[in-house]
PDB file of N, CA, C and O in Angstrom:
ATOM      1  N   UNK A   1     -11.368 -32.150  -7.035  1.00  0.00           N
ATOM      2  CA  UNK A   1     -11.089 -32.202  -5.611  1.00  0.00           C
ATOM      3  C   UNK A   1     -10.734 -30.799  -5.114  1.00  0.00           C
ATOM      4  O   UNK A   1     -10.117 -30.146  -5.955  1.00  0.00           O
ATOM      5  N   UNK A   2     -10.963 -30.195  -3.993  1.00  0.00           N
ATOM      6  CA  UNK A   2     -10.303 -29.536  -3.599  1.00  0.00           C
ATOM      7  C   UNK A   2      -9.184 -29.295  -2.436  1.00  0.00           C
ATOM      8  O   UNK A   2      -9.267 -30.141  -1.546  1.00  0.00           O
ATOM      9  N   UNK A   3      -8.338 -28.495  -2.282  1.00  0.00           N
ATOM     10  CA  UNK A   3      -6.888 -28.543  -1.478  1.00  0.00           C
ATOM     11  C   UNK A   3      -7.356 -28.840  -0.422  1.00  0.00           C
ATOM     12  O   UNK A   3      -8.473 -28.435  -0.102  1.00  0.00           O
ATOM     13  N   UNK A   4      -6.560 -29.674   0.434  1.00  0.00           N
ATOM     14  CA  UNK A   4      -6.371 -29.874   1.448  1.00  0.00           C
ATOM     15  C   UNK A   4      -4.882 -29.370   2.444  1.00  0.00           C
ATOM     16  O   UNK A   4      -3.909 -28.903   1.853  1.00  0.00           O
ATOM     17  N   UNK A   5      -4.879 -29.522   3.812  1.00  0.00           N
ATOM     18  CA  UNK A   5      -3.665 -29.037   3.954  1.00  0.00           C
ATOM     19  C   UNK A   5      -3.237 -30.264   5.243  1.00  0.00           C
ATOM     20  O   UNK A   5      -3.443 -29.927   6.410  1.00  0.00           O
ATOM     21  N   UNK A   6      -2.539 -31.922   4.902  1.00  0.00           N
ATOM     22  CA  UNK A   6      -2.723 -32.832   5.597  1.00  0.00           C
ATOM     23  C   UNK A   6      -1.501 -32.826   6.464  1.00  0.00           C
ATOM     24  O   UNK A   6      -1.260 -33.576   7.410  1.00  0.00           O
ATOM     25  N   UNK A   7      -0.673 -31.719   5.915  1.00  0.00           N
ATOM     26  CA  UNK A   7       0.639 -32.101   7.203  1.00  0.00           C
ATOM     27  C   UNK A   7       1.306 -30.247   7.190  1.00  0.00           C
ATOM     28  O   UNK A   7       1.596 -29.518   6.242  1.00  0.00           O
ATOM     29  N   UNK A   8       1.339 -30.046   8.483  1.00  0.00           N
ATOM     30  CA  UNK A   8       1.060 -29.152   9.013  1.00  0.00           C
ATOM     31  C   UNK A   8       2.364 -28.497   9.193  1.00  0.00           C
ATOM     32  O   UNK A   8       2.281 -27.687  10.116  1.00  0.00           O
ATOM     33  N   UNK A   9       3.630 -28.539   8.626  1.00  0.00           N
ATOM     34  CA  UNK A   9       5.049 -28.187   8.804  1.00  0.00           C
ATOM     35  C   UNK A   9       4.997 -26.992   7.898  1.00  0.00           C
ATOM     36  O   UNK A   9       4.048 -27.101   7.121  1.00  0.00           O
ATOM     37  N   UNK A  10       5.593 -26.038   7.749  1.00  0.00           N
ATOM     38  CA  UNK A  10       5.718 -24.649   7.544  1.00  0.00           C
ATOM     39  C   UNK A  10       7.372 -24.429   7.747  1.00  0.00           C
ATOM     40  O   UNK A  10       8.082 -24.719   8.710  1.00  0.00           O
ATOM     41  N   UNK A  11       7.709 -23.800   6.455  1.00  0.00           N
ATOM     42  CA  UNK A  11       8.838 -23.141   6.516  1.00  0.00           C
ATOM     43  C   UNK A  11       9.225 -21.637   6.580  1.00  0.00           C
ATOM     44  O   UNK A  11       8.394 -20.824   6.176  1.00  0.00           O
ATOM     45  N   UNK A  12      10.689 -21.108   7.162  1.00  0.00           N
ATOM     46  CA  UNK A  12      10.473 -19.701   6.462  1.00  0.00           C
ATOM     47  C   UNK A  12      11.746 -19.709   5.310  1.00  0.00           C
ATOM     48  O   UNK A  12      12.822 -20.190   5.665  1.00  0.00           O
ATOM     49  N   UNK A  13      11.651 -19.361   4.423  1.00  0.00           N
ATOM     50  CA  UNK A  13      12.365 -18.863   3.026  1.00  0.00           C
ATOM     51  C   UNK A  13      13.040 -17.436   3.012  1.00  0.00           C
ATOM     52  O   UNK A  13      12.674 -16.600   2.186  1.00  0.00           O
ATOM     53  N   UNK A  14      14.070 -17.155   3.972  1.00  0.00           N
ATOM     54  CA  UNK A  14      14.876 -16.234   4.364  1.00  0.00           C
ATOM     55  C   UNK A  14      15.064 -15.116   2.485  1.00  0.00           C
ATOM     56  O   UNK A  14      14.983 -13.892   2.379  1.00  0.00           O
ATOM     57  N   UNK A  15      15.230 -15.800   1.722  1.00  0.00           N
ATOM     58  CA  UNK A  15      15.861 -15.042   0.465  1.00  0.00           C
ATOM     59  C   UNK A  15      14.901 -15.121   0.249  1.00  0.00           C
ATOM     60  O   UNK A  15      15.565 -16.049  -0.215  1.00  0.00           O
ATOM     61  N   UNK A  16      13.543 -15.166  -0.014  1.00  0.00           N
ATOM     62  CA  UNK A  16      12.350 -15.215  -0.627  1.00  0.00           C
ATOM     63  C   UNK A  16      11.614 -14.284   0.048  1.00  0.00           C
ATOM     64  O   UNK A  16      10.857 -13.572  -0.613  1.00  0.00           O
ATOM     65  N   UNK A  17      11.705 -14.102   1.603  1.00  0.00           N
ATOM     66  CA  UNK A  17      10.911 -13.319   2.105  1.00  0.00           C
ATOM     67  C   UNK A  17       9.558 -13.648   2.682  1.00  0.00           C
ATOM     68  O   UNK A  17       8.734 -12.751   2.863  1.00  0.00           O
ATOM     69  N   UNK A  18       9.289 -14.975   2.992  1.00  0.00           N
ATOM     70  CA  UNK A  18       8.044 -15.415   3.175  1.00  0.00           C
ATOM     71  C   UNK A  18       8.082 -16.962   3.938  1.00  0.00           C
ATOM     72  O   UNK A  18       9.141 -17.557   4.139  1.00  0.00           O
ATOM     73  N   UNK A  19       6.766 -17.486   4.312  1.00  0.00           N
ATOM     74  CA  UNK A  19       6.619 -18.581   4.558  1.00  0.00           C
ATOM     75  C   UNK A  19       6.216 -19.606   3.899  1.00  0.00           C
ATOM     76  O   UNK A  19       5.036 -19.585   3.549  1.00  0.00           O
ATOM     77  N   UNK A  20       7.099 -20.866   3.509  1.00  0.00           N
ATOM     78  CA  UNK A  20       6.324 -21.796   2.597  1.00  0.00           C
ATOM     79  C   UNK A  20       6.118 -22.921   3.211  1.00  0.00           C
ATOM     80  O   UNK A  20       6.895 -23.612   3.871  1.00  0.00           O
ATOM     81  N   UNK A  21       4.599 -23.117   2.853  1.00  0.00           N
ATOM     82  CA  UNK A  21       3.661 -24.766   3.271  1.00  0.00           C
ATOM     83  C   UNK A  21       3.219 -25.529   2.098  1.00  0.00           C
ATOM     84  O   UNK A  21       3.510 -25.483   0.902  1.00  0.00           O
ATOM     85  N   UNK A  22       2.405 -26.262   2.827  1.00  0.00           N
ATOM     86  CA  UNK A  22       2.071 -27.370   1.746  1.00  0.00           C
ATOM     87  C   UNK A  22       0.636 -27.381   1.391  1.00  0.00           C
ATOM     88  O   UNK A  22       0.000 -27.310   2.442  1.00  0.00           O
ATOM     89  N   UNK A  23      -0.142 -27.439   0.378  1.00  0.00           N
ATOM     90  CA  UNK A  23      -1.385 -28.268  -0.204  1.00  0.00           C
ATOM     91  C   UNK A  23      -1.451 -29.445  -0.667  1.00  0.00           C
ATOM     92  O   UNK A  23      -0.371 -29.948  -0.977  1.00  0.00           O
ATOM     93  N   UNK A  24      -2.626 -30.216  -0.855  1.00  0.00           N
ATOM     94  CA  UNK A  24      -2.680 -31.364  -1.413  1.00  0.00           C
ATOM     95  C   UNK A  24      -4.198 -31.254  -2.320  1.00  0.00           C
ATOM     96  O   UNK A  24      -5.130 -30.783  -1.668  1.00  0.00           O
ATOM     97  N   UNK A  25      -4.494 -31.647  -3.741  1.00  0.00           N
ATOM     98  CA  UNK A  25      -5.412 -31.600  -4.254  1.00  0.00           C
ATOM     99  C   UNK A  25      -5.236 -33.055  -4.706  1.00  0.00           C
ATOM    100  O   UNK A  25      -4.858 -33.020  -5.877  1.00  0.00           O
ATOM    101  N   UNK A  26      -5.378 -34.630  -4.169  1.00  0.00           N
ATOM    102  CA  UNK A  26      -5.840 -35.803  -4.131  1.00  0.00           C
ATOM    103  C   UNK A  26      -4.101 -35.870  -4.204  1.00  0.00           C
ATOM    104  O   UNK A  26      -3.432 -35.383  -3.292  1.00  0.00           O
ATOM    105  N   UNK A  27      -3.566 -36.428  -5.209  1.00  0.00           N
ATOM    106  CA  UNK A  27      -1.944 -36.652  -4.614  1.00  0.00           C
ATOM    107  C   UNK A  27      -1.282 -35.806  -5.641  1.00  0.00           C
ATOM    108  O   UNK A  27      -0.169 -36.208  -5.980  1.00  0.00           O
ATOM    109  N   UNK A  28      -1.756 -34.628  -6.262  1.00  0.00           N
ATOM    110  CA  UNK A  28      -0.594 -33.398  -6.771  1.00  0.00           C
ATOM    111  C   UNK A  28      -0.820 -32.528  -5.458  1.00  0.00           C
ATOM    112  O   UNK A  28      -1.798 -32.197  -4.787  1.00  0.00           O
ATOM    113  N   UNK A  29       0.802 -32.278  -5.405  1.00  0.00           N
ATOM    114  CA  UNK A  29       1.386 -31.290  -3.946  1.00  0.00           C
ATOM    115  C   UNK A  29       1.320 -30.042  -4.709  1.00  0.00           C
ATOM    116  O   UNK A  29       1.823 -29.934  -5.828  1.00  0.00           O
ATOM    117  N   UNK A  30       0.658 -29.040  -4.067  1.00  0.00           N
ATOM    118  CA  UNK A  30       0.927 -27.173  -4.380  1.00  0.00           C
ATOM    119  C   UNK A  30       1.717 -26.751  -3.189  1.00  0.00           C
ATOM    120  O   UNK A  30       1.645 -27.097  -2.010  1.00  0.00           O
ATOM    121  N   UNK A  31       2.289 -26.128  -3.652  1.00  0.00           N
ATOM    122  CA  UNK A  31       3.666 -25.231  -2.731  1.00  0.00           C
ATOM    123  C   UNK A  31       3.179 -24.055  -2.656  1.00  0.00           C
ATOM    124  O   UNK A  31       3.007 -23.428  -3.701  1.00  0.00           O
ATOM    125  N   UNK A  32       2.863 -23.518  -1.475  1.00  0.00           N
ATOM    126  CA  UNK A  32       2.085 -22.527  -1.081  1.00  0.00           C
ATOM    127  C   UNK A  32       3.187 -21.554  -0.267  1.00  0.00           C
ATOM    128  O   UNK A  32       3.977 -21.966   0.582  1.00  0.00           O
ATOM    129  N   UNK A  33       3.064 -20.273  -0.692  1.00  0.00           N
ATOM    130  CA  UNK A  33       3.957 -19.167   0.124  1.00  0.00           C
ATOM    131  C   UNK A  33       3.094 -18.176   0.254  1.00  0.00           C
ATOM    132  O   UNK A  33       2.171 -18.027  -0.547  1.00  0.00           O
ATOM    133  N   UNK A  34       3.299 -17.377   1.289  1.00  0.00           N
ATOM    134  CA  UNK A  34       2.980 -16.151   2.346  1.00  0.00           C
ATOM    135  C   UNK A  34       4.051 -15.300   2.780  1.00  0.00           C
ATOM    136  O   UNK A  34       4.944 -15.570   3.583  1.00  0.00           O
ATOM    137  N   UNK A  35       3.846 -14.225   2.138  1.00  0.00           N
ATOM    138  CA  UNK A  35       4.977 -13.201   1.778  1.00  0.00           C
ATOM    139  C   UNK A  35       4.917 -12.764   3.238  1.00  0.00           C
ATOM    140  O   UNK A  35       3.883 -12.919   3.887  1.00  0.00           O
ATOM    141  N   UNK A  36       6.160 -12.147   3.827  1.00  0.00           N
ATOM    142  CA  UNK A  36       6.060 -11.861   5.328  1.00  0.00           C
ATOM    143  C   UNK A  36       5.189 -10.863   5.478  1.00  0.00           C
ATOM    144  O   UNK A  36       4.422 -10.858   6.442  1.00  0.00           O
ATOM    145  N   UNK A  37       5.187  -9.792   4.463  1.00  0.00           N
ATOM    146  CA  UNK A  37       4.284  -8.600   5.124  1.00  0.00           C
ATOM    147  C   UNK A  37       2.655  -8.781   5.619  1.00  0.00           C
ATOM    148  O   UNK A  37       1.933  -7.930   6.138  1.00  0.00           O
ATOM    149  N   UNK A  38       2.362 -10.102   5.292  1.00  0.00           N
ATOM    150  CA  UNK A  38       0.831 -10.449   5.478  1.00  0.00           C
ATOM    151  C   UNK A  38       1.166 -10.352   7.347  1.00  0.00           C
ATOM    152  O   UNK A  38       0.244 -10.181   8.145  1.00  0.00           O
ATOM    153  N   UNK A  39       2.527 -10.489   7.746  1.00  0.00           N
ATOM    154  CA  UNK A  39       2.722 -10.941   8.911  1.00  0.00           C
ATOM    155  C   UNK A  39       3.101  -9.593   9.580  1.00  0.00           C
ATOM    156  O   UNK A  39       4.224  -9.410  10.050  1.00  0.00           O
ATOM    157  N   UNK A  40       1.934  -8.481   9.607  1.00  0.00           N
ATOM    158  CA  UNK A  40       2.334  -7.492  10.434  1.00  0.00           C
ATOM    159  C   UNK A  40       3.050  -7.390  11.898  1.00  0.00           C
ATOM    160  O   UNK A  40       2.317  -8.004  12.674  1.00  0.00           O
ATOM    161  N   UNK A  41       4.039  -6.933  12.506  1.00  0.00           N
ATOM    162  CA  UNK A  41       4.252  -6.466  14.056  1.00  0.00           C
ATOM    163  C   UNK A  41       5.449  -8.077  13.736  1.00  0.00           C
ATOM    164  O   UNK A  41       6.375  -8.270  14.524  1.00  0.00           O
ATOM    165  N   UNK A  42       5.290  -8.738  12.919  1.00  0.00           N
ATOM    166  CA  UNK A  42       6.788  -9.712  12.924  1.00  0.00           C
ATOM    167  C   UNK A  42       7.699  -9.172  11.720  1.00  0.00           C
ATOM    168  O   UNK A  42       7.506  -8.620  10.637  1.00  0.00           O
ATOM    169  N   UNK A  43       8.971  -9.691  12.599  1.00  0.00           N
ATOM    170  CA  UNK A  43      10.337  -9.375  12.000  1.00  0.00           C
ATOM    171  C   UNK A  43      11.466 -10.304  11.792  1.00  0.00           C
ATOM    172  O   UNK A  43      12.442 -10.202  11.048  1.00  0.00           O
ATOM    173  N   UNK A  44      11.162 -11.108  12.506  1.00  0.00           N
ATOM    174  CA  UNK A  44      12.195 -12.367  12.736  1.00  0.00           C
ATOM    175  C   UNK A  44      11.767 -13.536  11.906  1.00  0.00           C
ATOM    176  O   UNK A  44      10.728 -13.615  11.251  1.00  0.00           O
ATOM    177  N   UNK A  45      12.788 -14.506  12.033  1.00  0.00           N
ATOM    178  CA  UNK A  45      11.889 -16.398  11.468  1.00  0.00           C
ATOM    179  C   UNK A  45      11.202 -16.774  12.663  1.00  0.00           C
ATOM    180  O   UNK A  45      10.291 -17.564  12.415  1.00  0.00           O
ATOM    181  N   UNK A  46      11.311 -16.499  13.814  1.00  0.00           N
ATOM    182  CA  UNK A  46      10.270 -17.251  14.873  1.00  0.00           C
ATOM    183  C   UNK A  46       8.990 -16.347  14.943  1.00  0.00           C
ATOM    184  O   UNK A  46       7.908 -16.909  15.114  1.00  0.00           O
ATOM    185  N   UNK A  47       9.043 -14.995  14.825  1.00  0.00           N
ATOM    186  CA  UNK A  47       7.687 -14.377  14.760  1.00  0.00           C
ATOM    187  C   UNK A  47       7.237 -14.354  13.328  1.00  0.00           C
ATOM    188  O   UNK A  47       6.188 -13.743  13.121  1.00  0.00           O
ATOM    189  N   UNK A  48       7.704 -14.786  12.528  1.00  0.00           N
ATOM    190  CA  UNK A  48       7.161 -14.780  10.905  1.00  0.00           C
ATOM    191  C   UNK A  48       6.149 -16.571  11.210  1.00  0.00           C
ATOM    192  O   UNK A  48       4.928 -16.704  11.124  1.00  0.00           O
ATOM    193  N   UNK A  49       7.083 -17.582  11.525  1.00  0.00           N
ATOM    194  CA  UNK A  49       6.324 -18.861  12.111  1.00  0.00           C
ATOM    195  C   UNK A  49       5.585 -18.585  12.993  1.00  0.00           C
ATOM    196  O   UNK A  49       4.448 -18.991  12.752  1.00  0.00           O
ATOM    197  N   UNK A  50       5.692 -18.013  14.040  1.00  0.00           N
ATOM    198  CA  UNK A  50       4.394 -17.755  15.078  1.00  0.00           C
ATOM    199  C   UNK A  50       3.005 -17.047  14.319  1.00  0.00           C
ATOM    200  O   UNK A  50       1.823 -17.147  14.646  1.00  0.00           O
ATOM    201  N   UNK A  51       3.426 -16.545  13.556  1.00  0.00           N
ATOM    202  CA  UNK A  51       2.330 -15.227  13.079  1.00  0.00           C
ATOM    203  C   UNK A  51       1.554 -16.159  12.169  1.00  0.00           C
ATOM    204  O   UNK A  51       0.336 -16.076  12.008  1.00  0.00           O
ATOM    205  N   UNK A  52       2.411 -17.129  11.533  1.00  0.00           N
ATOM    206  CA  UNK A  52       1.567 -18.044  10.529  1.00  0.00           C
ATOM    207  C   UNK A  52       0.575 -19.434  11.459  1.00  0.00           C
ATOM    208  O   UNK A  52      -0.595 -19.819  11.442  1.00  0.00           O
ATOM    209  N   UNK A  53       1.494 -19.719  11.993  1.00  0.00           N
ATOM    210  CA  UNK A  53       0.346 -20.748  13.159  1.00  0.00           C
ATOM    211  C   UNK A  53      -0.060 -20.019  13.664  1.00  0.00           C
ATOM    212  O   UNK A  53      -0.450 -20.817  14.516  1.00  0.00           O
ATOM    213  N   UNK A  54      -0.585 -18.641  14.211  1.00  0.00           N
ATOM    214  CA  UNK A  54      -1.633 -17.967  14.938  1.00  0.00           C
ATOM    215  C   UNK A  54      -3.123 -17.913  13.823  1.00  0.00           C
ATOM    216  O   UNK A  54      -4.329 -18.076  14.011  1.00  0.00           O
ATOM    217  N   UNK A  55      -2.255 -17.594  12.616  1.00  0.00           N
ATOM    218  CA  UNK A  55      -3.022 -17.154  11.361  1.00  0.00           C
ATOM    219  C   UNK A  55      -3.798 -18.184  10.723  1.00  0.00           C
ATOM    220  O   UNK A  55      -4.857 -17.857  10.187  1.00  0.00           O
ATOM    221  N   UNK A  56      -3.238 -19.956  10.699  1.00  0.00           N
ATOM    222  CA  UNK A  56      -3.198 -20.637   9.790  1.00  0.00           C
ATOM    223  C   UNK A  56      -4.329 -21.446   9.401  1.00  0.00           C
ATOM    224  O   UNK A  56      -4.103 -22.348   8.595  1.00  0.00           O
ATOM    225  N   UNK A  57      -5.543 -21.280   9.844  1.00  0.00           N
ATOM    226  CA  UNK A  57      -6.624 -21.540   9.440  1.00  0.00           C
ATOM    227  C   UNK A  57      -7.196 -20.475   8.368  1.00  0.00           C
ATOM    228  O   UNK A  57      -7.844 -20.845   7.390  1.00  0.00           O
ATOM    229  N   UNK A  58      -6.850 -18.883   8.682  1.00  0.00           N
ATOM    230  CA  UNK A  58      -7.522 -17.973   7.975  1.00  0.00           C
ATOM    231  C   UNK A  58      -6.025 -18.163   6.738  1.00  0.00           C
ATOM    232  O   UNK A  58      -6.378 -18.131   5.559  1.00  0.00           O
ATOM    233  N   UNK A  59      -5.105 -18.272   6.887  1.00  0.00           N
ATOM    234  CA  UNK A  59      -4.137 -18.953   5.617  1.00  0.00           C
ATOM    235  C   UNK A  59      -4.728 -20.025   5.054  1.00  0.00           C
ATOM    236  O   UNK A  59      -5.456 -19.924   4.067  1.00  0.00           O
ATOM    237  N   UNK A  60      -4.546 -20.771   5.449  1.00  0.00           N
ATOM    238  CA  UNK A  60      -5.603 -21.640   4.672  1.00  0.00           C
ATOM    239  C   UNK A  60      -6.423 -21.830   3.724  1.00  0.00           C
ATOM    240  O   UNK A  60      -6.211 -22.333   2.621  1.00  0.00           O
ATOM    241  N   UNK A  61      -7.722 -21.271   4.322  1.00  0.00           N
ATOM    242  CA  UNK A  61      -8.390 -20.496   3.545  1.00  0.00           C
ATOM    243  C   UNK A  61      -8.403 -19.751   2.103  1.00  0.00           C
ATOM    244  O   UNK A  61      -8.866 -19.867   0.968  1.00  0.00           O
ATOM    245  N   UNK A  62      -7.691 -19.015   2.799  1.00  0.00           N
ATOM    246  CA  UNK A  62      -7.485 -18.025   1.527  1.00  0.00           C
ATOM    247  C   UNK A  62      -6.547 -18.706   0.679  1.00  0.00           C
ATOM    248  O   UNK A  62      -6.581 -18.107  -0.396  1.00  0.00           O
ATOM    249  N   UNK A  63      -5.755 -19.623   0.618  1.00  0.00           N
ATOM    250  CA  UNK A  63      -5.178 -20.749   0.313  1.00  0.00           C
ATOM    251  C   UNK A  63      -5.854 -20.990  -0.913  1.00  0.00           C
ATOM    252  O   UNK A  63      -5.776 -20.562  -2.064  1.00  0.00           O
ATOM    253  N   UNK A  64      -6.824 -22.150  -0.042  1.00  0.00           N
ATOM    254  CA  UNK A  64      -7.937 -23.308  -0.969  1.00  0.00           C
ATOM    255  C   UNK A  64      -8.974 -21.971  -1.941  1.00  0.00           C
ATOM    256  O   UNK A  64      -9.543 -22.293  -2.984  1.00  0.00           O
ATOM    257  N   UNK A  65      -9.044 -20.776  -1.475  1.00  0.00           N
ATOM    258  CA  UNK A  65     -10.072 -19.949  -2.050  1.00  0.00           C
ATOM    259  C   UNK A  65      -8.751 -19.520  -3.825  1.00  0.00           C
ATOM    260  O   UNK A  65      -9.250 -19.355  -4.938  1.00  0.00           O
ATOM    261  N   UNK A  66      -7.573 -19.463  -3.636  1.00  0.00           N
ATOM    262  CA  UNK A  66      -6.733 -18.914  -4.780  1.00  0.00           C
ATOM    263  C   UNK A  66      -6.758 -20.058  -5.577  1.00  0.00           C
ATOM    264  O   UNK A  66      -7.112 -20.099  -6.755  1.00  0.00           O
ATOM    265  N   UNK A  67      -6.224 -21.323  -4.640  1.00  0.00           N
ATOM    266  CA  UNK A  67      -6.303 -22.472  -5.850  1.00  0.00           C
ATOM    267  C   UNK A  67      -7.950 -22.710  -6.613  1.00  0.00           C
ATOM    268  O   UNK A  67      -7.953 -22.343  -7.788  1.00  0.00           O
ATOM    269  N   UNK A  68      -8.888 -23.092  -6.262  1.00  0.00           N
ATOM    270  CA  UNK A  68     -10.164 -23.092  -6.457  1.00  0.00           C
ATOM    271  C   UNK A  68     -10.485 -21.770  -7.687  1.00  0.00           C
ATOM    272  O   UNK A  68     -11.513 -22.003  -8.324  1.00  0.00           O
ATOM    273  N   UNK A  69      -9.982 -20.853  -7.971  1.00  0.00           N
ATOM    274  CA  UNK A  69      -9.950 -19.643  -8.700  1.00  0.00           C
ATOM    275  C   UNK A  69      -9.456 -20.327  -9.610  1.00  0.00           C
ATOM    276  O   UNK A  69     -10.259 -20.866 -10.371  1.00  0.00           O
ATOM    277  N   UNK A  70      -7.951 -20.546  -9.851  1.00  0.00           N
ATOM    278  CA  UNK A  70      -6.802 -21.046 -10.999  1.00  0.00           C
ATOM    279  C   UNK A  70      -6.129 -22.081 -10.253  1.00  0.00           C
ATOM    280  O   UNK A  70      -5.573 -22.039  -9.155  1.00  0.00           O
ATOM    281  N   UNK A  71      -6.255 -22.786 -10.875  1.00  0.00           N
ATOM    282  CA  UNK A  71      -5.462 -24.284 -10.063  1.00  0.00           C
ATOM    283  C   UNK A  71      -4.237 -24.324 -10.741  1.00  0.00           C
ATOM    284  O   UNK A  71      -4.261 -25.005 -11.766  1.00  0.00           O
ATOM    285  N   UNK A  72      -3.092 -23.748 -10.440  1.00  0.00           N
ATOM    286  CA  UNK A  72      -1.628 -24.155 -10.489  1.00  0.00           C
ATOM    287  C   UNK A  72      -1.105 -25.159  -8.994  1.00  0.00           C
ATOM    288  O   UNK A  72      -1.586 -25.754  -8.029  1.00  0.00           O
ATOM    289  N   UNK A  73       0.246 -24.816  -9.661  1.00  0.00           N
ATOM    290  CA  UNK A  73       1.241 -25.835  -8.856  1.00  0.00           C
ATOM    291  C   UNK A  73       1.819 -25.155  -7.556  1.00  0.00           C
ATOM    292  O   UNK A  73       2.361 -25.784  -6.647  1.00  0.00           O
ATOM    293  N   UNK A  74       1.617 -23.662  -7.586  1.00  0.00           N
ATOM    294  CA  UNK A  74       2.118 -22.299  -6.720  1.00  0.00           C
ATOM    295  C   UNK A  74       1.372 -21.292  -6.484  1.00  0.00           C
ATOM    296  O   UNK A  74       0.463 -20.826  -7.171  1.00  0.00           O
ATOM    297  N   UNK A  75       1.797 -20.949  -5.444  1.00  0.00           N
ATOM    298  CA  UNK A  75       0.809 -19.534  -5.229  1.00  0.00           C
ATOM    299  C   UNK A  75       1.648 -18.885  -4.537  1.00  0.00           C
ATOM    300  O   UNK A  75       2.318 -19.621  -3.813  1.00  0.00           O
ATOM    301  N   UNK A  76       1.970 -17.421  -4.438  1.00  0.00           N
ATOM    302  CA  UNK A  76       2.182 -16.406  -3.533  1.00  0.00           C
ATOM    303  C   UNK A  76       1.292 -15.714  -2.747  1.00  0.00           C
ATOM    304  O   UNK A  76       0.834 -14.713  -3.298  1.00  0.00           O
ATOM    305  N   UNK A  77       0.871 -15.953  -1.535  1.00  0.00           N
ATOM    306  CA  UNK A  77      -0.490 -15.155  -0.942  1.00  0.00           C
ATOM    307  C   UNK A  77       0.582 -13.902  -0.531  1.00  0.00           C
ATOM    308  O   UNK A  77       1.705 -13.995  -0.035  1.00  0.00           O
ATOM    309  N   UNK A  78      -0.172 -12.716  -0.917  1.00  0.00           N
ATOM    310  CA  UNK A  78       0.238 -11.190  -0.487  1.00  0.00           C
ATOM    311  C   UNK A  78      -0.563 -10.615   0.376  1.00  0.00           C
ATOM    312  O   UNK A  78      -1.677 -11.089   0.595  1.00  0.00           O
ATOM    313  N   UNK A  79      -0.145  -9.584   0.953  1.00  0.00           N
ATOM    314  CA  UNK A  79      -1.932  -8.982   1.593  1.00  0.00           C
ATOM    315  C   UNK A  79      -2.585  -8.496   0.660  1.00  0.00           C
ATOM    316  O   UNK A  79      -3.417  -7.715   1.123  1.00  0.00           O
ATOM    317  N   UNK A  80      -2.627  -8.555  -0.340  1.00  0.00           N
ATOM    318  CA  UNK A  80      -3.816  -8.169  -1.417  1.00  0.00           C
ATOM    319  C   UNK A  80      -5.129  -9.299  -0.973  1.00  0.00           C
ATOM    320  O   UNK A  80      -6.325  -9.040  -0.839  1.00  0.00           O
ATOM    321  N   UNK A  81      -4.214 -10.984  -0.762  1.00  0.00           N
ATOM    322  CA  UNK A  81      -5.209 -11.799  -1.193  1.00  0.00           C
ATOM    323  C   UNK A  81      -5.846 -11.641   0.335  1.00  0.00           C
ATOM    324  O   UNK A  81      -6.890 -12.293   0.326  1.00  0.00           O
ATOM    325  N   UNK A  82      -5.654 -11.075   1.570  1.00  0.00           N
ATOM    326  CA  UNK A  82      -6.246 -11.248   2.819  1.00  0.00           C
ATOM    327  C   UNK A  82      -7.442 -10.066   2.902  1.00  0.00           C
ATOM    328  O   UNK A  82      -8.202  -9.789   3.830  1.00  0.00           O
ATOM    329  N   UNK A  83      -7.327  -9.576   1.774  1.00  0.00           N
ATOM    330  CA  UNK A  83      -8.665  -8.650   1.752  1.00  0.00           C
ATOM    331  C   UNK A  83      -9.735  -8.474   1.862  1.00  0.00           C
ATOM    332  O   UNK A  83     -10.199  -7.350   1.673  1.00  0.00           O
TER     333      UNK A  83
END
């Protein structure tokens, strides 16, 4: 199967530095994070969340493209992976 992304809530992870969402590959959940710096010109938790729902189709993406590579339980997307 590949990931899906069926419920659309997004967190930010203040000590972590990033935003974490959800995947679904049939009913195992992947915990997906997006390190803030992918989130250029934001600084805050409301422009780190804005920047990710502006983004979150091309998140996504690149999402289902990391799991599809190596299928774990986690991922960290960096701007390496928006390349």
């Amino acid at each position: 199967m590949s990931l899906t992304f069926p419920n659309a809530s997004r967190s930010y992870d203040e000590t972590g530095r990033r935003v974490r969402f959800l995947g679904h590959d049939g009913m195992f959940q992947v915990q997906l994070f997006v390190d803030v710096d992918v989130f250029a010109g934001a600084n805050t938790e409301a422009g780190y969340l804005a920047a990710f729902d502006a983004k979150r189709s091309g998140i996504q993406s690149v999402a289902s493209k990391a799991y599809a590579a190596t299928r774990r339980s986690s991922y960290l997307l960096t701007p390496k992976d928006f390349k």
